[in-house]
Each structure stands twice: as C-alpha cells, then as structure tokens.
C-alpha positions as CSV (number, residue, x, y, z in Angstrom):
1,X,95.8,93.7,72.4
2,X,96.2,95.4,69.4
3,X,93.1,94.7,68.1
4,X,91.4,95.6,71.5
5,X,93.2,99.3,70.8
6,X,92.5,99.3,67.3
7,X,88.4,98.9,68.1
8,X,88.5,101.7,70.7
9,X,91.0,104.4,68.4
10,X,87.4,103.5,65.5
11,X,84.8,104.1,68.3
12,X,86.5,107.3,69.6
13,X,86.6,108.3,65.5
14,X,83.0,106.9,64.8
15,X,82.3,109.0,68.3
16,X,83.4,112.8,66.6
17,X,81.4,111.7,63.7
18,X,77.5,111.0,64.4
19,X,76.2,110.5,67.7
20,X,75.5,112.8,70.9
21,X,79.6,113.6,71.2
22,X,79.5,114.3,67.5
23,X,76.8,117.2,68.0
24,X,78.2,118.6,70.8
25,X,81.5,119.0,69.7
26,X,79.0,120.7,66.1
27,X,77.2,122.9,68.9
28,X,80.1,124.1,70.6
29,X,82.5,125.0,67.6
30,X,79.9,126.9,66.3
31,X,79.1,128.7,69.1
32,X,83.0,129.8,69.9
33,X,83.3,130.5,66.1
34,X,80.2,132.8,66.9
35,X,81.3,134.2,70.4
36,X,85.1,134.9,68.3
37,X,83.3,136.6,65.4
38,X,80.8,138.8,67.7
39,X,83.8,140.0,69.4
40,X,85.7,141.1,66.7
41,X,82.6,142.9,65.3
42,X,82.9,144.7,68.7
43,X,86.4,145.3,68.1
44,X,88.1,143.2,71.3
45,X,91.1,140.9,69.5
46,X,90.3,137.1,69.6
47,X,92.2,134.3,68.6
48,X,93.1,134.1,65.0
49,X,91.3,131.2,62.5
50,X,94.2,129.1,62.5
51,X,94.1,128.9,66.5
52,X,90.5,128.2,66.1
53,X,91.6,125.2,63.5
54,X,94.0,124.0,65.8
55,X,91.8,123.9,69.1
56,X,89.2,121.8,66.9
57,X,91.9,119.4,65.6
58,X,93.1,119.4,69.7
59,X,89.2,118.9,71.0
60,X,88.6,115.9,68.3
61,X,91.8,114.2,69.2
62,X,91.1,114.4,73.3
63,X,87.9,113.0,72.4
64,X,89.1,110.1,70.1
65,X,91.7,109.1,72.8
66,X,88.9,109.9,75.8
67,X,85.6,109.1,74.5
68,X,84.6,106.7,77.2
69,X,85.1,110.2,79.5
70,X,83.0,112.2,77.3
71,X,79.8,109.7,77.3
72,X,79.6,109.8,81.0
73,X,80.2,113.4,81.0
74,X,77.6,113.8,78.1
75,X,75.2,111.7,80.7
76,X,75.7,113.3,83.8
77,X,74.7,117.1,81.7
78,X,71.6,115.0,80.4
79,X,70.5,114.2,84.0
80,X,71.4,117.4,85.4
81,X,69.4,119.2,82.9
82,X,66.8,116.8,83.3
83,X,65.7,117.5,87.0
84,X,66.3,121.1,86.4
85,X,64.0,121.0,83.8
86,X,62.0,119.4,86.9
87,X,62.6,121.6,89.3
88,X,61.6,124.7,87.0
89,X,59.1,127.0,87.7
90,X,56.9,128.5,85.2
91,X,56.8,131.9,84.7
92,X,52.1,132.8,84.1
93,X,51.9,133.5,80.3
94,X,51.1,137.2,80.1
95,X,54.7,138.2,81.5
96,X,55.9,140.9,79.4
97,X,59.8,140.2,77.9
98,X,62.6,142.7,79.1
99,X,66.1,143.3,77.9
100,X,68.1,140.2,79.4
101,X,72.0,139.8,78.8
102,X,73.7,138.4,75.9
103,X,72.4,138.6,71.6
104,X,69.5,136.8,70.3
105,X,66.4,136.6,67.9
106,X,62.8,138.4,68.8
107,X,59.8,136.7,67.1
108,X,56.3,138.2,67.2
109,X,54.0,135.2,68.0
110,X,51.0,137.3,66.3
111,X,52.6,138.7,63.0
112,X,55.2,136.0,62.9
113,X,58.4,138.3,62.0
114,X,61.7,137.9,63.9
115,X,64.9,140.5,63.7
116,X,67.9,139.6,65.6
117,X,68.9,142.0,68.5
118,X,71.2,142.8,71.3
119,X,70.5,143.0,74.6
120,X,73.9,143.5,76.4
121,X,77.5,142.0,75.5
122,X,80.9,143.1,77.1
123,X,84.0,143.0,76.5
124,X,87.2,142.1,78.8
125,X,86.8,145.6,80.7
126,X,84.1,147.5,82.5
127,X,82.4,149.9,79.3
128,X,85.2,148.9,76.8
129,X,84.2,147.1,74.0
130,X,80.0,146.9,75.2
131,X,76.9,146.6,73.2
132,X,74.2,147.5,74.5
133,X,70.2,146.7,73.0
134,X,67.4,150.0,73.6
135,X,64.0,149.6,72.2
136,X,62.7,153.5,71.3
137,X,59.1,153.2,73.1
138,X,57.3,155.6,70.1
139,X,58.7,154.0,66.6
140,X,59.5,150.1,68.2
141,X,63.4,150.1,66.5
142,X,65.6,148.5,67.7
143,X,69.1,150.2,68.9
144,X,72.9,148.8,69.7
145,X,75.0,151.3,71.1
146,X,79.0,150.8,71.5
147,X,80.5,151.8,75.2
148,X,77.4,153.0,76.4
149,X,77.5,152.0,80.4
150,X,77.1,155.4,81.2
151,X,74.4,156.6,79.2
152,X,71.7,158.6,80.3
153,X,68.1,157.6,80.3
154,X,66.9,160.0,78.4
155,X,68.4,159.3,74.6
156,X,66.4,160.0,71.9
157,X,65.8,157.9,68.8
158,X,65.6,159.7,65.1
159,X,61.8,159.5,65.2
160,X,61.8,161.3,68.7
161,X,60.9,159.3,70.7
162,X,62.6,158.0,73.8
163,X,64.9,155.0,73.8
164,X,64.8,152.4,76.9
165,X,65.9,149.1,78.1
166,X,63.4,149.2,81.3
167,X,60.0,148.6,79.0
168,X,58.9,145.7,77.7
169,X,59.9,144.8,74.4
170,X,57.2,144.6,71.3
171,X,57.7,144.1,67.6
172,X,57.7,147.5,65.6
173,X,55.9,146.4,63.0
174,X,52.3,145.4,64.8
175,X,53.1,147.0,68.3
176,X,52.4,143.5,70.1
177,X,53.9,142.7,73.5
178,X,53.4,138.9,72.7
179,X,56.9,138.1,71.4
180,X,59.4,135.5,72.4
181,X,63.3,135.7,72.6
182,X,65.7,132.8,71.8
183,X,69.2,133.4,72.8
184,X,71.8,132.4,70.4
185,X,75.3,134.4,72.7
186,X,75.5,135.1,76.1
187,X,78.9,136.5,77.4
C-alpha cells in the first residue's frame, strides 16, 4: 500500500513538472500574474504577491493529491475545443478588424510591425477603473483613455484628427487595413 501511494504522490509531482498539467498550470499563472499586474496599472487593488505565492503552492498541491481529476478534465477541454474548432465558421478574408474587448498585440501582415494596445478593460464598477483603446482616423496612434464610458465621439487626437473605436483599425506606420490582433487579457 505504501508503495502504491508513494507511486501516485511522484506521478502527481512528475505531473506539475512537464507534461499537459504542467503547462497549463505555466499558462494560467501567468496569465493571473498578468490579469493582477494590468489591474494595478489601472489602479483597482488586487491581491498582494505573497497571496499570489500562496494560491500557486495551493493549485500545485490540489493537483499532486488530484491529478488523475486534472487529466480527464485536461481531456474533456481538448475535445470540447476540438469540435468547436469544428463547428467554426470562417469569417471571408477581407473583413476589416474593429476594437474587440480585452488588451492584445496588432501586427501588420504587410510591413510586419506589431505595438500592443487596448481595446477595452474594466474594472469592478461600471466607468471606474476602465481603459478604453481609440485609433485617431488621420495620424493611425493609438489611444488608452482611463474612465472614459461617457466620452463623446467627437475627441480629438494632438495631430487633429478625430479619434474612434467604430473604424477599422490599420497600422500607423504604412496605413494598411490588413493587420491581425492576438489577444493576450480579456476581462
């Protein structure tokens, strides 16, 4: 029996070191260590690093004394993503890309340059602690703007021209419309 136990206790620590578990456990840390620091650059009060610490060391037990759970779980995601990625439908290649929800990189697939933007993150209230992305439609640059649910449509950028998140995007520095977005924080 003990040797049983012993064998399971070194899978569920070989699991939270390589292996699928392993890099979603990477994935996910990083992207609440991400979420936490994006918030406090907002200026909403997250949980402090040593909470953070101690939710990993929490996580990586549950999942040395439960990895059996976490495989099927890991599975079922794996199959569900699978037939949605099925299911999908395509969007025709000349869509133009809009303003979506959440932070994420821009990459101009004729010039090759990327710059990181925002397109909309909140905070715990309605307008308190918001970021929201505008693209000025003359100059191309890119705008964050703190608390701004209720601005008016008609802001202007330093250049003069007029800022929007209703256009399509394009990169500033060749004008093109043919740019992809990766997402890296939705909220």
């Amino acid at each position: 029996m003990k040797i049983v136990l012993i064998i399971y206790i070194a899978i569920g620590i070989l699991s939270i070191l390589v292996g699928p578990i392993a890099n979603r456990i990477k994935r996910d840390i990083l992207d609440l260590k991400l979420k936490l620091s994006l918030q406090n650059s907002v200026g909403i009060k997250t949980a402090s690093k040593r909470r953070v610490l101690w939710f990993e060391v929490f996580f990586r037990l549950l999942i040395i004394l439960f990895h059996p759970l976490f495989y099927c779980i890991l599975l079922i995601d794996y199959y569900r993503s699978k037939k949605r990625a099925k299911n999908k439908i395509t969007a025709p290649a000349n869509d133009y890309l809009y303003f979506r929800s959440g932070a994420g990189v821009i990459t101009c697939k004729d010039c090759g340059f990327d710059q990181h933007i925002v397109s909309f993150l909140h905070g715990p209230d309605d307008g308190e602690g918001t970021l929201t992305g505008f693209q000025c439609q003359k100059c191309g640059k890119f705008h964050e703007l703190k608390n701004s649910l209720g601005v008016p449509a008609s802001m202007k950028c330093e250049c003069g021209g007029t800022m929007s998140r209703k256009e399509p995007l394009f990169y500033p520095s060749c004008k093109s419309k043919n740019v992809k977005y990766k997402g890296t924080y939705i909220t």
